[in-house]
DSSP file (Angstrom, degrees, kcal/mol; ACC not computed):
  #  RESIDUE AA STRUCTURE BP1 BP2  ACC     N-H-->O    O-->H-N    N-H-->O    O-->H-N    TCO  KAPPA ALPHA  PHI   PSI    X-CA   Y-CA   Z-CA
    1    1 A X              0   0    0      0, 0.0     2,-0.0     0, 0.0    52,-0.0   0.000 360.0 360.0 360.0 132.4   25.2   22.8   19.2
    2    2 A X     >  -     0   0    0      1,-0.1     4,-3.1     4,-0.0     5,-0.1  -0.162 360.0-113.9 -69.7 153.5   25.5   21.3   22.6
    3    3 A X  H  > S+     0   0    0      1,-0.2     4,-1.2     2,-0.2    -1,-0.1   0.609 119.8  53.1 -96.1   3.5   28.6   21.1   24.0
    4    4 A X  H  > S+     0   0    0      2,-0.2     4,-2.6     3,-0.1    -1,-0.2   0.899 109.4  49.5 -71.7 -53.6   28.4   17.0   23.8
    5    5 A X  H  4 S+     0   0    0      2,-0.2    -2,-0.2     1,-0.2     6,-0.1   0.870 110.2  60.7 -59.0 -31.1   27.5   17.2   19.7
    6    6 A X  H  < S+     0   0    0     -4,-3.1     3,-0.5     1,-0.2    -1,-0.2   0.989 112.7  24.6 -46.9 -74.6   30.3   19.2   20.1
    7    7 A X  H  < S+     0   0    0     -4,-1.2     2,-0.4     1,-0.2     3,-0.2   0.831 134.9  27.3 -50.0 -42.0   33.0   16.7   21.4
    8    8 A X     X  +     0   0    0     -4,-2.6     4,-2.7     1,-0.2    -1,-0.2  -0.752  67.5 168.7-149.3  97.9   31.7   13.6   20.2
    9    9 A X  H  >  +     0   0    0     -3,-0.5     4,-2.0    -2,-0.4     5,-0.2   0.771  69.5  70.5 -88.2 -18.3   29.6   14.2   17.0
   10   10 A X  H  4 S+     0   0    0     -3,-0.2    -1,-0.2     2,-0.2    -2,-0.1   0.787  99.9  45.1 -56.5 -21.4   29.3   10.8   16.0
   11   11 A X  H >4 S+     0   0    0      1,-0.2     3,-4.9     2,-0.2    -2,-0.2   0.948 108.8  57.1 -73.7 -68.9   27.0   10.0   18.8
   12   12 A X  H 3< S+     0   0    0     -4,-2.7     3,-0.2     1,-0.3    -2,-0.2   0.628 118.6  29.0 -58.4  -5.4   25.1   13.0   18.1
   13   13 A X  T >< S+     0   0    0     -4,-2.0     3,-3.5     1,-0.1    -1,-0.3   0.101  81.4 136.1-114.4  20.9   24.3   12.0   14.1
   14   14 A X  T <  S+     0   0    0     -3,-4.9    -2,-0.1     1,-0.2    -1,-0.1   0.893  76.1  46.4 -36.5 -39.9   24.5    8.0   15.2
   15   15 A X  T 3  S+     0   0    0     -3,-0.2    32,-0.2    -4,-0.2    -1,-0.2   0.688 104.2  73.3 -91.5   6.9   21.2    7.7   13.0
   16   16 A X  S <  S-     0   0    0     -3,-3.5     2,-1.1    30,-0.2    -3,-0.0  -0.538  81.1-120.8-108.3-177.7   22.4    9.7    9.8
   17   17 A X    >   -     0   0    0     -2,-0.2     3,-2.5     1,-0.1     4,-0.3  -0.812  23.4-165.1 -97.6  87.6   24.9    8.7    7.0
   18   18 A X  T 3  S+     0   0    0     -2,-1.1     4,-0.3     1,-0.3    -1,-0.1   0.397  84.0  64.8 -74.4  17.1   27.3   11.5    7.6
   19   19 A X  T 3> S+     0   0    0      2,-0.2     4,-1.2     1,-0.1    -1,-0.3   0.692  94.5  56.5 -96.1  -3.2   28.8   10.5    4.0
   20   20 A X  H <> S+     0   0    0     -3,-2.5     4,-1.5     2,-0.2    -2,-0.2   0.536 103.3  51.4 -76.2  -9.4   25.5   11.4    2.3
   21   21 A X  H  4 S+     0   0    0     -4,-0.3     4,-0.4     2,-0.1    -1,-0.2   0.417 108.3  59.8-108.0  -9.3   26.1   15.1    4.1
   22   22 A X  H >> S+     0   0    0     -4,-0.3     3,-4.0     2,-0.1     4,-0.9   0.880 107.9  44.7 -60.7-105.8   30.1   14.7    2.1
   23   23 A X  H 3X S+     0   0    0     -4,-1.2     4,-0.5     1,-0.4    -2,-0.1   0.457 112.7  46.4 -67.9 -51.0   28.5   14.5   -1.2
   24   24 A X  H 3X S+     0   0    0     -4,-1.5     4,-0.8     1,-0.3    -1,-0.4   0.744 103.0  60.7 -79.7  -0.9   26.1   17.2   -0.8
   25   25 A X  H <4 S+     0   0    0     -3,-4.0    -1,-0.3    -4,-0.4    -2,-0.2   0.879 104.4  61.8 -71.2 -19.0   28.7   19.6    0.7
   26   26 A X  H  < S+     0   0    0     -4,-0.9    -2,-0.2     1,-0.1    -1,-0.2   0.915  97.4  51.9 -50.4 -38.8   30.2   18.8   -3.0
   27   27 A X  H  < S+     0   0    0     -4,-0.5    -1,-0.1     2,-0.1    -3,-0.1   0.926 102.8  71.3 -90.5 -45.1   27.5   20.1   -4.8
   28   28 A X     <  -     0   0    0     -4,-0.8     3,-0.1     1,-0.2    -1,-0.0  -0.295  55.3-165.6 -81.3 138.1   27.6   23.4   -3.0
   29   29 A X  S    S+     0   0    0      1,-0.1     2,-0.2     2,-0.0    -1,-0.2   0.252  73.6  29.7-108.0  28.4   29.7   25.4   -3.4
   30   30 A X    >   -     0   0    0      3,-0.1     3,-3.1    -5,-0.0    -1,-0.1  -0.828  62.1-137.7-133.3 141.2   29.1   27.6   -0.5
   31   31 A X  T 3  S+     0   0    0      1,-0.3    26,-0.4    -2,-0.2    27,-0.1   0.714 111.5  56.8 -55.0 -17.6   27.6   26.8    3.0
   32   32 A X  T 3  S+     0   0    0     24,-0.1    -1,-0.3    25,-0.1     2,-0.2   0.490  90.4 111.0-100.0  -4.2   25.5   30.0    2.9
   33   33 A X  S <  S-     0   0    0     -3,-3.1     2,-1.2     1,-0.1    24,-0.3  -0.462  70.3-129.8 -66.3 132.9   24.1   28.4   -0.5
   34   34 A X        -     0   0    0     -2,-0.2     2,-0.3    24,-0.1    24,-0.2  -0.717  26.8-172.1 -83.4 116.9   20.6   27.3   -0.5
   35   35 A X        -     0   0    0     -2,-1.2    24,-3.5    20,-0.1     2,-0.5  -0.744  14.8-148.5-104.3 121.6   20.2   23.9   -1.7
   36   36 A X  E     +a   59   0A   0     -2,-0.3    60,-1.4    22,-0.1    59,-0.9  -0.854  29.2 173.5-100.5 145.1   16.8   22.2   -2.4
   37   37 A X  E     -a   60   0A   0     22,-0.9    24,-1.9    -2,-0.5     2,-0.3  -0.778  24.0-142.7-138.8 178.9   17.0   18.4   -1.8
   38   38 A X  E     -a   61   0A   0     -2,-0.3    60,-2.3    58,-0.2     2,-0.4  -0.971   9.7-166.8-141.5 126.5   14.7   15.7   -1.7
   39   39 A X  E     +ab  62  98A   0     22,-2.3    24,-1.1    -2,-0.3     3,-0.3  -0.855  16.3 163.2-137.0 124.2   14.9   13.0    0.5
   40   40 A X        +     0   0    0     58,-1.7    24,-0.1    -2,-0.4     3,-0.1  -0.450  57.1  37.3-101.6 172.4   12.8    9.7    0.0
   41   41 A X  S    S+     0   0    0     -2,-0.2     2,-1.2     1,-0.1    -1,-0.2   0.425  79.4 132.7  75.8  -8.0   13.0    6.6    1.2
   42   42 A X        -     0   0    0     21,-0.3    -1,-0.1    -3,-0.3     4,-0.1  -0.405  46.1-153.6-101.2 120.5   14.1    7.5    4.9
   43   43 A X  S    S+     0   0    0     -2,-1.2     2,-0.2     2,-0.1    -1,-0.2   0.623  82.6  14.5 -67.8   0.4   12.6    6.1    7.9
   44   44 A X  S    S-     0   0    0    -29,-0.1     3,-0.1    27,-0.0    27,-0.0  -0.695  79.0-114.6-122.1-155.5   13.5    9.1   10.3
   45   45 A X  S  > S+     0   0    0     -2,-0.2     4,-0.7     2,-0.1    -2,-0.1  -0.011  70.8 126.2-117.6  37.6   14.6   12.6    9.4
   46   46 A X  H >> S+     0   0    0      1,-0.2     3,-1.7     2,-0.2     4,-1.5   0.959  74.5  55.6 -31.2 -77.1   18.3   12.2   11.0
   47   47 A X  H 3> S+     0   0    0      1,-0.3     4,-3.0   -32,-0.2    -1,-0.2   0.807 102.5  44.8 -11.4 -79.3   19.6   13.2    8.0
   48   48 A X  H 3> S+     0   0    0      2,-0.2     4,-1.9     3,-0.2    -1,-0.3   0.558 105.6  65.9 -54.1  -4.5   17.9   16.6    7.3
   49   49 A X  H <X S+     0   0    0     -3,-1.7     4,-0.7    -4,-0.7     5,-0.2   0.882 112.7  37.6 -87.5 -68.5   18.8   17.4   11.3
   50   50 A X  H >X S+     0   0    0     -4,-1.5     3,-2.2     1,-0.2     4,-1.9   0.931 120.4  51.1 -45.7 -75.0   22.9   17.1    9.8
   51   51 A X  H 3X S+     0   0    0     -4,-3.0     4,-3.1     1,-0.3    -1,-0.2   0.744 108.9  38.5 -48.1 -50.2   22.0   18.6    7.0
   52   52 A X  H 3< S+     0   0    0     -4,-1.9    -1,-0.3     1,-0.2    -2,-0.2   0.530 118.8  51.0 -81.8  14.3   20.2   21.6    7.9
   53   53 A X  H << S+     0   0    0     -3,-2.2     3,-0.5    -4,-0.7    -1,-0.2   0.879 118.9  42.1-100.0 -49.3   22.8   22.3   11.0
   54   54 A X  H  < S+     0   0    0     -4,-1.9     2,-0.7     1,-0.2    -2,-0.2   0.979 134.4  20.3 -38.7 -69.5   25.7   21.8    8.3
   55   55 A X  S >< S+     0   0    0     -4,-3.1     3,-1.9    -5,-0.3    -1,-0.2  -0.807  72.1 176.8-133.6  89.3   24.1   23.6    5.8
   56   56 A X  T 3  S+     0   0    0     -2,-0.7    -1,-0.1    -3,-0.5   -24,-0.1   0.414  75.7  66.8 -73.6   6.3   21.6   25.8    7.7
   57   57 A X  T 3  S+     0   0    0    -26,-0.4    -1,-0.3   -24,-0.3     2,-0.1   0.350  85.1 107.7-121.9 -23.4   20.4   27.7    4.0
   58   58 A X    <   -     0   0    0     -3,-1.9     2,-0.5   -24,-0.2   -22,-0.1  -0.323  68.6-140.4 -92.1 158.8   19.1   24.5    2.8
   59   59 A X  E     -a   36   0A   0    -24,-3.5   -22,-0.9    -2,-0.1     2,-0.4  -0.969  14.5-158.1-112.4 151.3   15.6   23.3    2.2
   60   60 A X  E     -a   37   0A   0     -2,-0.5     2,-1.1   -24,-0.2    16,-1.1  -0.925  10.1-161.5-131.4  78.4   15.4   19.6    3.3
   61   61 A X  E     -ac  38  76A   0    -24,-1.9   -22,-2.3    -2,-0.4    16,-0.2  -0.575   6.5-164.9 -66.8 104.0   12.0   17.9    1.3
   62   62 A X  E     -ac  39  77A   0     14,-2.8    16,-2.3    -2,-1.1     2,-0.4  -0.607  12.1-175.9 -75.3 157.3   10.6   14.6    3.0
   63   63 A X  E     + c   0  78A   0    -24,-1.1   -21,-0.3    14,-0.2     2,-0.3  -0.952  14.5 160.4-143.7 131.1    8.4   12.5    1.1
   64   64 A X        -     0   0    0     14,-1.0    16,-0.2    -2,-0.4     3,-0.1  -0.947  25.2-158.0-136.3 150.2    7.0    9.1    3.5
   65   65 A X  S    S+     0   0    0     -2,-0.3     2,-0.3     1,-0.3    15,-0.2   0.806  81.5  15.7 -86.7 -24.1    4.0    7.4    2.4
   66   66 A X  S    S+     0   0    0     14,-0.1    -1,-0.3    13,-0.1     2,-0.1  -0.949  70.9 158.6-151.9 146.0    3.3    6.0    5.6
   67   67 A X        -     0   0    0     -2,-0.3    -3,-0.0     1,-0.1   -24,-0.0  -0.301  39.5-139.2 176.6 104.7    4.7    7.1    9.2
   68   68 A X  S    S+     0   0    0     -2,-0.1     2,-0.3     2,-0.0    -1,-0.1   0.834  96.1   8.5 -41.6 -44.6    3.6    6.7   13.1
   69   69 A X  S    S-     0   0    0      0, 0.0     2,-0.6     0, 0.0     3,-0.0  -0.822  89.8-100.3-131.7-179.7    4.9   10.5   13.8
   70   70 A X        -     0   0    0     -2,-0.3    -3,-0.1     2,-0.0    -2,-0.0  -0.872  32.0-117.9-108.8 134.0    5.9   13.0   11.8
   71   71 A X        -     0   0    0     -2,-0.6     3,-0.3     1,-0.1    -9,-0.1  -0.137  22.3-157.4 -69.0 143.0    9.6   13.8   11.3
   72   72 A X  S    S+     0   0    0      1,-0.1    -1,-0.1     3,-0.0    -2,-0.0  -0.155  73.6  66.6-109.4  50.9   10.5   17.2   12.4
   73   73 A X  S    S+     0   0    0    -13,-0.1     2,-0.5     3,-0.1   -21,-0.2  -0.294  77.2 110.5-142.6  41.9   13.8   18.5   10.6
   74   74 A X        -     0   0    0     -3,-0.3     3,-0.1     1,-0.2   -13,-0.1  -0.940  64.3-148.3-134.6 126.4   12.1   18.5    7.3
   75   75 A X  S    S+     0   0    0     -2,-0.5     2,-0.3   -15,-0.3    -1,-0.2   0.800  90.0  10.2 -54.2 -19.2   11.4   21.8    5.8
   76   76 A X  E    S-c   61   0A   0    -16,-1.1   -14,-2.8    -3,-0.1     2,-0.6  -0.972  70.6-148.4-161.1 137.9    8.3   20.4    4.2
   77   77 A X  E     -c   62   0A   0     -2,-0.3     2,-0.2   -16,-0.2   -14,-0.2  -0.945  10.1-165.9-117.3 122.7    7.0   17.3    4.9
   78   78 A X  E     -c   63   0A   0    -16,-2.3   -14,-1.0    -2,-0.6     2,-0.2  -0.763  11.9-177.1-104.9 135.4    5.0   15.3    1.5
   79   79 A X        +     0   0    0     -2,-0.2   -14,-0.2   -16,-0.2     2,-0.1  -0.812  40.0  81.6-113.3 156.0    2.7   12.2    2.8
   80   80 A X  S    S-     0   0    0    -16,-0.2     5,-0.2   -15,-0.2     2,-0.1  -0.229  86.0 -53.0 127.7 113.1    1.2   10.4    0.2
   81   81 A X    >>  -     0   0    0    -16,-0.1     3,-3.8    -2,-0.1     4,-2.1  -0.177  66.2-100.9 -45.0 117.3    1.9    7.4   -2.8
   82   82 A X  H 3> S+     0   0    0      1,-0.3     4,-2.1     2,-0.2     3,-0.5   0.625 113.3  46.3  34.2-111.5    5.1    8.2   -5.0
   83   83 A X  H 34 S+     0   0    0      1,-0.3     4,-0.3     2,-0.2    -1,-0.3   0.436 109.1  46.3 -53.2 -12.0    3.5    9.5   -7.8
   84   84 A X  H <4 S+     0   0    0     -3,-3.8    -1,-0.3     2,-0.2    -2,-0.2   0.692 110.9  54.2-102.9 -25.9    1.0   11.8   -6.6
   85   85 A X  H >< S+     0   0    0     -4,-2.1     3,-4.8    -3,-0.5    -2,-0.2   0.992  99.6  68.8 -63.1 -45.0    3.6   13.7   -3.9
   86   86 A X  G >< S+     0   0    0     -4,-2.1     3,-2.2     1,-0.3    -1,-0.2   0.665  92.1  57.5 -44.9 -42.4    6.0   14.1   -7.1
   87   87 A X  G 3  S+     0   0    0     -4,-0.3    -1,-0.3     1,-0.3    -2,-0.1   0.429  90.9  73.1 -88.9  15.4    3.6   16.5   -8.4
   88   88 A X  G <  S+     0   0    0     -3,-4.8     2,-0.6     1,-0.1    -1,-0.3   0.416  91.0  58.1 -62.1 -20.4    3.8   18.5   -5.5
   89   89 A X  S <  S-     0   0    0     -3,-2.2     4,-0.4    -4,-0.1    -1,-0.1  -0.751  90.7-120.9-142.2 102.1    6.9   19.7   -6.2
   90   90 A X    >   -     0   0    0     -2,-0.6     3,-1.3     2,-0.1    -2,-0.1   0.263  44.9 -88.6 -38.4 158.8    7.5   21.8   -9.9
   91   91 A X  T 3  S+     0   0    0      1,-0.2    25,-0.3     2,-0.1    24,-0.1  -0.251 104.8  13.5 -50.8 135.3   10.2   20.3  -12.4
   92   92 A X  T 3  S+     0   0    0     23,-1.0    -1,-0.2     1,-0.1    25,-0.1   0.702  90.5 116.3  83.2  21.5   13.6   20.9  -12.5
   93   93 A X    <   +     0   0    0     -3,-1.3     2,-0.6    23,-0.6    -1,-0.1   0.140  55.0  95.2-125.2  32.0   13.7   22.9   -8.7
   94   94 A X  E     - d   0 117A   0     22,-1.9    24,-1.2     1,-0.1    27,-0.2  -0.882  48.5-176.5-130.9 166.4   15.8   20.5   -7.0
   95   95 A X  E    S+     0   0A   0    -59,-0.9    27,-4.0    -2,-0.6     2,-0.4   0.849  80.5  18.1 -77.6 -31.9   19.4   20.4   -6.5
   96   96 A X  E     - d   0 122A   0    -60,-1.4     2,-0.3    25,-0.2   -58,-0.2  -0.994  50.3-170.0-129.4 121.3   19.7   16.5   -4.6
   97   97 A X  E     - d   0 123A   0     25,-1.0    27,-2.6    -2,-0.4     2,-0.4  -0.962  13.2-166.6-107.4 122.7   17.3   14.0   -4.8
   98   98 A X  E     +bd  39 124A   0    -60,-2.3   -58,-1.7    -2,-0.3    27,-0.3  -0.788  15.1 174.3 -98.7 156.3   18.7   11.3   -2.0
   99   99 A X  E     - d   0 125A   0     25,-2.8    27,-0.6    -2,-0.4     2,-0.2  -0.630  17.3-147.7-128.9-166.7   16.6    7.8   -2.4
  100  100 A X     >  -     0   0    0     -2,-0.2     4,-2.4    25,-0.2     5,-0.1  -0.718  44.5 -61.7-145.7-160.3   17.3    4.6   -0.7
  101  101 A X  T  4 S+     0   0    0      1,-0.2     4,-0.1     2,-0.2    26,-0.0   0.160 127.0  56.0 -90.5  13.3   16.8    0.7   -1.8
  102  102 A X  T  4 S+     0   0    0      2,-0.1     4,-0.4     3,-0.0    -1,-0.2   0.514 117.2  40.9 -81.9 -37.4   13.0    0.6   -2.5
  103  103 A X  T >4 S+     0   0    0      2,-0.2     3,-0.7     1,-0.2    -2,-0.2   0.891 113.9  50.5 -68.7 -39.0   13.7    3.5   -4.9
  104  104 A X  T 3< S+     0   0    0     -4,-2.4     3,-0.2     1,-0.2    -1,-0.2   0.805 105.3  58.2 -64.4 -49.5   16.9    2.3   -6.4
  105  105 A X  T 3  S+     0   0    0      1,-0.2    -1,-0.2    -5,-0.1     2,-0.2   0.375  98.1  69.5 -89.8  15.8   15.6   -0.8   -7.1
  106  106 A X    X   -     0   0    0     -3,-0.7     3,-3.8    -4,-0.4     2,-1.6  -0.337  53.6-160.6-160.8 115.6   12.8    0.3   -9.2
  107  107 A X  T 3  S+     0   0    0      1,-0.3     4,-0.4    -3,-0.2    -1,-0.1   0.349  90.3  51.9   2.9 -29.3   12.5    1.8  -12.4
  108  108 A X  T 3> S+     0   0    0     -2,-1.6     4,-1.5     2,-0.2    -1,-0.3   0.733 112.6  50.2 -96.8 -26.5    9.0    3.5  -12.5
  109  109 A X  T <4 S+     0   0    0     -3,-3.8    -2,-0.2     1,-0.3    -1,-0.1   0.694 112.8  47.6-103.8   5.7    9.9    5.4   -9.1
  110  110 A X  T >> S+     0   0    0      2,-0.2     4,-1.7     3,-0.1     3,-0.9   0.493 106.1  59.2-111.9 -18.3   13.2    6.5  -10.7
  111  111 A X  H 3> S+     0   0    0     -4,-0.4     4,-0.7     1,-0.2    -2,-0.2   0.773 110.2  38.5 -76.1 -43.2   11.3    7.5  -13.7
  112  112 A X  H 3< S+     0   0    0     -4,-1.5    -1,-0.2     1,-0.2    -2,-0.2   0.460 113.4  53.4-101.5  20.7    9.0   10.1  -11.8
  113  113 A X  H X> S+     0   0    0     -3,-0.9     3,-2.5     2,-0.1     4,-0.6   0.683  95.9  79.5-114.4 -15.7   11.7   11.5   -9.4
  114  114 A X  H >< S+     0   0    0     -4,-1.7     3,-3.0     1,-0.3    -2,-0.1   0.851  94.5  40.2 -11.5 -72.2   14.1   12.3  -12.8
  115  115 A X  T 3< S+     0   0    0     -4,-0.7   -23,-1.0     1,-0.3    -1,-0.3   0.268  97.0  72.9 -96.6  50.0   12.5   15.5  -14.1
  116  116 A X  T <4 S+     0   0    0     -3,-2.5   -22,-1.9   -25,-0.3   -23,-0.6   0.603  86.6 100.2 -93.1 -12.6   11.9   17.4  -10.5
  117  117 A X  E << S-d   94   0A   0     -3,-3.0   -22,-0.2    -4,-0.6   -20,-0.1  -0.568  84.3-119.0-121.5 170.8   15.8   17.8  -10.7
  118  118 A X  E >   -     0   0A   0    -24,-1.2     3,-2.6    -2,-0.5   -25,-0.1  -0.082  43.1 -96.4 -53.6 130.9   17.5   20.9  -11.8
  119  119 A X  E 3  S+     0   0A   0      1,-0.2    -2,-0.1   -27,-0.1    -1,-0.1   0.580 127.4  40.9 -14.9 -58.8   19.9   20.2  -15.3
  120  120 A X  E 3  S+     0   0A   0      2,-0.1    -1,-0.2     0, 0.0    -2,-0.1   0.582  93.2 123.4 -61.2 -44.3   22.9   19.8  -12.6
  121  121 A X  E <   -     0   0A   0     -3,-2.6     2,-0.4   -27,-0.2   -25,-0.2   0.199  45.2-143.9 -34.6 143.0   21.3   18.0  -10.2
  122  122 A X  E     -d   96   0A   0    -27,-4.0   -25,-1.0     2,-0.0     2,-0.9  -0.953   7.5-135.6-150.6 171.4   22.2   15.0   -8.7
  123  123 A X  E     -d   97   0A   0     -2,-0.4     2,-0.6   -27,-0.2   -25,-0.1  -0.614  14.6-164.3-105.0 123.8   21.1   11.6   -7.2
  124  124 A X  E     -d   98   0A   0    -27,-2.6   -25,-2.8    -2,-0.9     2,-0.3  -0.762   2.7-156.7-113.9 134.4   22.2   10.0   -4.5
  125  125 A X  E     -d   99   0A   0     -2,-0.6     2,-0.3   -27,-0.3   -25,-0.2  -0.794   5.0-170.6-113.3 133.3   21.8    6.6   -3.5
  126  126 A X        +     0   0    0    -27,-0.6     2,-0.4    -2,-0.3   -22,-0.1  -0.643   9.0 170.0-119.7 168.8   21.9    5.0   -0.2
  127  127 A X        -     0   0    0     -2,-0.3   -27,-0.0   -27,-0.1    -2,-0.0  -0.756  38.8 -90.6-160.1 115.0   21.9    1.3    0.5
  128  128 A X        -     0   0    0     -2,-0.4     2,-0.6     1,-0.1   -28,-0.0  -0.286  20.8-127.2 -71.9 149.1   22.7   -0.5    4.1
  129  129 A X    >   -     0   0    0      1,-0.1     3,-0.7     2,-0.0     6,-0.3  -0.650  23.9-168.9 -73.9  93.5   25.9   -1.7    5.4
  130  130 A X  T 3  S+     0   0    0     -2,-0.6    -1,-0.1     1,-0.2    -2,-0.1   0.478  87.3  60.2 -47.0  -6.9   24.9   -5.6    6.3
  131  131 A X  T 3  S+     0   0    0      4,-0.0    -1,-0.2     5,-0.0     2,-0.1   0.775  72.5 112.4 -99.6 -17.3   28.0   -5.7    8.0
  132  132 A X  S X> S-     0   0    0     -3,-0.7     4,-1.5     1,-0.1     3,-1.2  -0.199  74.9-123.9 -42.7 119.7   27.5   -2.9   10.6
  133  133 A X  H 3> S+     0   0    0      1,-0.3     4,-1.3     2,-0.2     5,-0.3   0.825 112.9  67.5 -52.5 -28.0   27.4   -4.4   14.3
  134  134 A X  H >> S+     0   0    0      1,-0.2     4,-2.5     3,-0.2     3,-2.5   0.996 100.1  51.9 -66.3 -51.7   23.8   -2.6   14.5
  135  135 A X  H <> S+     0   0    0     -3,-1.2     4,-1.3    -6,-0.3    -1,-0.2   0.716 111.6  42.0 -47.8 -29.4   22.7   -5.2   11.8
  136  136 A X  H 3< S+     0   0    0     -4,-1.5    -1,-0.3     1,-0.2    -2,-0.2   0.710 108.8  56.9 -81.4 -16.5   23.7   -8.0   13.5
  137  137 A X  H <X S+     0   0    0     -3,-2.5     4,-0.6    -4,-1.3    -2,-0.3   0.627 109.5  46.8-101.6 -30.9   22.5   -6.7   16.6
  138  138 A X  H  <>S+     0   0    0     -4,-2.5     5,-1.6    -5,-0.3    -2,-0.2   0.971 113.5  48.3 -64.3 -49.0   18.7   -6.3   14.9
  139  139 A X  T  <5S+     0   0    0     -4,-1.3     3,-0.5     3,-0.2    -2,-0.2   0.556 105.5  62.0 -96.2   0.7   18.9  -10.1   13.4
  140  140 A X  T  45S+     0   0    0      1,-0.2     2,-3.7     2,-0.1    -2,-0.1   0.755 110.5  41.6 -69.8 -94.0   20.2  -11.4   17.3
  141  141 A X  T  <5S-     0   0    0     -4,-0.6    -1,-0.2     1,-0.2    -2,-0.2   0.194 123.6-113.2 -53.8  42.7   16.9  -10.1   18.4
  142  142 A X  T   5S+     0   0    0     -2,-3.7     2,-0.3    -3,-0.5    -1,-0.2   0.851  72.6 134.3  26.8  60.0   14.9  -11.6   15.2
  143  143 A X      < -     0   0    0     -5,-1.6    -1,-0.2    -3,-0.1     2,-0.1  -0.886  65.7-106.8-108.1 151.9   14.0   -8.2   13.9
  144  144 A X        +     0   0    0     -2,-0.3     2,-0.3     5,-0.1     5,-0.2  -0.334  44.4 175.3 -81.6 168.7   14.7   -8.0   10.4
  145  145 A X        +     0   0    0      3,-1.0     3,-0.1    -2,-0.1    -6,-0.0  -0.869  65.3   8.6-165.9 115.5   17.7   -5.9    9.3
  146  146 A X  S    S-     0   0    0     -2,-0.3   -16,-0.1     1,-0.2     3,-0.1   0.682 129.3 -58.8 105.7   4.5   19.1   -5.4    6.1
  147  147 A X  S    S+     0   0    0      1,-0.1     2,-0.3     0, 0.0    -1,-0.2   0.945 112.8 126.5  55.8  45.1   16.1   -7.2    4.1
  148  148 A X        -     0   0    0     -3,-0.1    -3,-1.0     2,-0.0    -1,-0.1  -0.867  53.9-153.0-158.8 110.7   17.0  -10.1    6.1
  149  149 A X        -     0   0    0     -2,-0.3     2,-0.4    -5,-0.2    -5,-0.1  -0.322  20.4-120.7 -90.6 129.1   15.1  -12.1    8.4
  150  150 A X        -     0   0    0     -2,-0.1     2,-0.1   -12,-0.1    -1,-0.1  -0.678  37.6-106.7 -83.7 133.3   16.5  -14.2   11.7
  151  151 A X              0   0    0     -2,-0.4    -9,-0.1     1,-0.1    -1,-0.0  -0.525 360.0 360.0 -65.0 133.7   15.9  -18.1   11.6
  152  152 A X              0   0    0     -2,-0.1    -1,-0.1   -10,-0.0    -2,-0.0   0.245 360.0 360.0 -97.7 360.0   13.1  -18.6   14.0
């Protein structure tokens, strides 16, 4: 770790949710554990960069269907509709699956990521802060932000 991530770590994980890397230090119960996780729905891999530095033992799955480069902090990277990555990856061998708010909100995609995880396992769901100054700061320049569109 650089001696900047040291000192001011927020900067260095600005793009990941360091409270989704709190939950899964819950489920393990050791840092040296190796943890298989799943993470869908996320447009970089920021995450899996905290995660695997936290908890260097883990394997970090990405799944994108679609994606200009390809993330590089993901132990394995799945391209590739839903349903057909899902059967990349045997029942019941992961520990996390994290999704976001295309997944959450629908049934069928919550239906096929069910049995990849382990009896224990669990699922974590992420959903953006519309109040975060970054959000406000997307819909000033009329990018969307949030599912939410700037009046033109």
């Amino acid at each position: 770790m650089s001696r900047a991530a040291a000192l001011f770590p927020d900067e260095f994980y600005h793009d990941a949710d360091l409270r989704l890397v709190q939950a899964i230090q819950a489920i393990s119960s050791a840092p040296t554990e190796a943890l298989d996780i799943l993470d869908v729905d996320s447009p970089s891999s920021a995450f899996a960069e905290v995660l695997r530095h936290i908890l260097p033992a883990c394997k970090v799955l990405g799944l994108v269907e679609a994606h200009a480069s390809p993330p590089e902090h993901y132990t394995l990277l799945l391209t590739g509709e839903l349903s057909e990555a899902a059967h990349q990856i045997p029942p019941a061998s992961l520990d996390a699956i994290i999704i976001g708010e295309r997944t959450l909100a629908d049934p069928a995609r919550l239906a096929i990521l069910r049995p990849l995880l382990r009896p224990q396992g669990k699922l974590l769901a992420t959903a953006p802060n519309a109040q975060h100054w970054t959000q406000h700061d997307r819909l000033l320049r009329g990018e969307p932000a949030c599912g939410l569109t700037a009046p033109q």
